[in-house]
matplotlib code that plots the C-alpha trace (Angstrom):
import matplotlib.pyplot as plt

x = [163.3, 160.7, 163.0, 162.6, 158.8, 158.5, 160.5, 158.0, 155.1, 157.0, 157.9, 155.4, 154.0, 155.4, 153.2, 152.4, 155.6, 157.6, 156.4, 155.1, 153.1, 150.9, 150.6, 150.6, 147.6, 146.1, 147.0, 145.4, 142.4, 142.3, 143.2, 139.9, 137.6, 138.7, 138.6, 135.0, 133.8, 135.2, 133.4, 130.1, 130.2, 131.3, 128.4, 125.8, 127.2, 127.3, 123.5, 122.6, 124.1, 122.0, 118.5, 119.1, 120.6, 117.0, 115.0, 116.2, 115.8, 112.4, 111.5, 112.7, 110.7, 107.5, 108.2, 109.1, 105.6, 103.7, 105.2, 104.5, 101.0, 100.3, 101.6, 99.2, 96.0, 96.6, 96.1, 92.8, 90.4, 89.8, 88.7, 90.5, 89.2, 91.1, 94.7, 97.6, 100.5, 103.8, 107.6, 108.5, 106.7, 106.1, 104.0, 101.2, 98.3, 95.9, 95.8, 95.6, 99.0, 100.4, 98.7, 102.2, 104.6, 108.0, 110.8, 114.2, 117.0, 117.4, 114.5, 113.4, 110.9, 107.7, 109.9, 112.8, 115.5, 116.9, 116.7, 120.3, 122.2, 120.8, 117.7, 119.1, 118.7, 115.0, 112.3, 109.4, 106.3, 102.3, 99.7, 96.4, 93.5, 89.5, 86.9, 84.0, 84.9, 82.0, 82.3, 81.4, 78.2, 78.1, 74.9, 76.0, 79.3, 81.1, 83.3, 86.7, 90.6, 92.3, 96.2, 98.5, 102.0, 104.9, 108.2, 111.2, 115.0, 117.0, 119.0, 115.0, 115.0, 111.9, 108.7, 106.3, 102.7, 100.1, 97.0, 94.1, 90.8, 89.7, 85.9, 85.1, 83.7]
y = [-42.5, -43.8, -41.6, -38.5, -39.2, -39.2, -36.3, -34.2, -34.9, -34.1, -30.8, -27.9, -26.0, -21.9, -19.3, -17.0, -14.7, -17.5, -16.5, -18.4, -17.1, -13.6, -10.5, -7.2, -6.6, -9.8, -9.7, -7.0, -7.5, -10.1, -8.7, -6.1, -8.7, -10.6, -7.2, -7.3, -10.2, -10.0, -6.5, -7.9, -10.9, -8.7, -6.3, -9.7, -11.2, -7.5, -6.5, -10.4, -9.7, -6.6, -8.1, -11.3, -8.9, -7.0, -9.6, -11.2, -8.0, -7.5, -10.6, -10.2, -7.0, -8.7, -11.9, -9.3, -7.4, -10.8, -11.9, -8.6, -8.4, -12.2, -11.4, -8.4, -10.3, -13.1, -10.7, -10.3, -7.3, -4.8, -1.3, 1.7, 2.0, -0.2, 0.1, -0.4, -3.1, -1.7, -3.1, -5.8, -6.8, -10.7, -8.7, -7.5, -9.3, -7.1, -4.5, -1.6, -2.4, -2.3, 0.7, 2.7, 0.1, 1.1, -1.1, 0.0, -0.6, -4.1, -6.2, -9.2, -11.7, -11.6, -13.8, -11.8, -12.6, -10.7, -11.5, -12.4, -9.8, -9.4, -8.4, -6.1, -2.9, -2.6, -0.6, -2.2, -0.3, -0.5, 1.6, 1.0, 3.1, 2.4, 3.4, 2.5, 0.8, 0.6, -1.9, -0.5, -3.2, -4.1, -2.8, -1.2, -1.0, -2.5, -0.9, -2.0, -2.0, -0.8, -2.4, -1.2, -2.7, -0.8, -2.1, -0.5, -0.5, 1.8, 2.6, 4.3, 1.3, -0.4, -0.2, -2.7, -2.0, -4.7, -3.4, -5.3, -4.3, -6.6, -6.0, -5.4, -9.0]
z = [-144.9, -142.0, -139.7, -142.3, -142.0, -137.7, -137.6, -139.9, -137.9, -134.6, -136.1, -134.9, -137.2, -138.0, -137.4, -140.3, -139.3, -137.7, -134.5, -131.6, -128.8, -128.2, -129.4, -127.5, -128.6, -128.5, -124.6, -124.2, -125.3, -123.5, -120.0, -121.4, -121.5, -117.9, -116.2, -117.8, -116.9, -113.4, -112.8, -114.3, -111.7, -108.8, -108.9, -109.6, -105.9, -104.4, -105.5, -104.4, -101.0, -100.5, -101.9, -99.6, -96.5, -97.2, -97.4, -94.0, -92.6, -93.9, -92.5, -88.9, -88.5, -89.4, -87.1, -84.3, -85.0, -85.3, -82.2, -79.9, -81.7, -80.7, -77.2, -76.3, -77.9, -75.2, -72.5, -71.4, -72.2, -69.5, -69.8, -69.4, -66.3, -65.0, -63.1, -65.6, -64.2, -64.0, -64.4, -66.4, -69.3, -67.8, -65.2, -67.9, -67.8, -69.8, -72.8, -70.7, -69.5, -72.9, -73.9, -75.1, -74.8, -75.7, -76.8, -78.4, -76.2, -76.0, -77.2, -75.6, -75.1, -72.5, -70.1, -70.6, -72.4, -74.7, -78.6, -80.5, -81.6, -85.0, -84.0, -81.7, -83.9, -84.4, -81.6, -81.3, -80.1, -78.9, -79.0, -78.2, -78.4, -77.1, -78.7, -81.2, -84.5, -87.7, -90.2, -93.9, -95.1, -91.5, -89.4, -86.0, -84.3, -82.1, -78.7, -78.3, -78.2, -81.7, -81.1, -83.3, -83.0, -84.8, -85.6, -87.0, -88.3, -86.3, -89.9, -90.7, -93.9, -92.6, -91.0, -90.0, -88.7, -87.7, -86.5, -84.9, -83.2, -80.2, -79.3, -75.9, -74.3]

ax = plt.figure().add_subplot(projection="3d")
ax.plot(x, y, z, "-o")
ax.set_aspect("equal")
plt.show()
């Protein structure tokens, strides 16, 4: 009898129709819902890529701008009277030099060298104008340089402007 007893609880148990594993239909319902799921999750990473591919993008056309833009105000202030340096960038020493400063090709640094690749499909540009600048709740005006660096994705996606005015000394 203790044998009768082990081999009942070894036994499985019967499915409603004697059956044992899936349906059809319960297969494919299931295969439904995975292809769902998978699909959901795909477009999630996909639309993550692009926000995180835009951001870095946004932020290497605004540290190029801030870096040009910090570059020209170290120059010293001389009127446009003044004779404009030519050649390499390294060579300016003053705004004038700057005054429509074209960049697009391969940019680079004041010394130089050329940026890594991923920064290679932006122009960068400068212009700067002279002329008299009046601030609104301000009495007067003041003469100066208006510098206005411009930065841009080659794909047209972004544009980045910084402009600054440097009164005349």
């Amino acid at each position: 009898m203790a044998t009768s007893i082990a081999h009942r609880r070894l036994r499985r148990p019967r499915r409603a129709h004697g059956r044992a594993g899936f349906t059809l239909m319960e297969c494919l319902i299931a295969s439904i819902v995975l292809a769902v799921t998978v699909s959901a999750i795909a477009t999630a990473l996909a639309s993550g890529h692009r926000q995180a591919k835009a951001s870095l993008d946004n932020a290497r056309g605004a540290r190029l701008a801030e870096v040009l833009m910090e570059e020209v105000q170290s120059l010293a202030y001389v009127d446009t009277s003044a004779g404009a340096s030519t050649g390499s960038r390294a060579a300016f020493d003053q705004i004038n030099d700057v005054t429509s400063y074209t960049e697009g090709n391969t940019i680079m640094d004041q010394a130089g060298t050329a940026y890594p690749t991923e920064f290679q499909h932006y122009t960068r540009t400068v212009a700067v104008t002279w002329g008299t600048l009046s601030i609104t709740g301000l009495s007067g005006s003041s003469t100066g340089a208006t510098i206005v660096v411009t930065v841009s994705d080659k794909t047209g996606s972004g544009v980045w402007t910084l402009t600054a005015f440097m009164p005349a000394p």
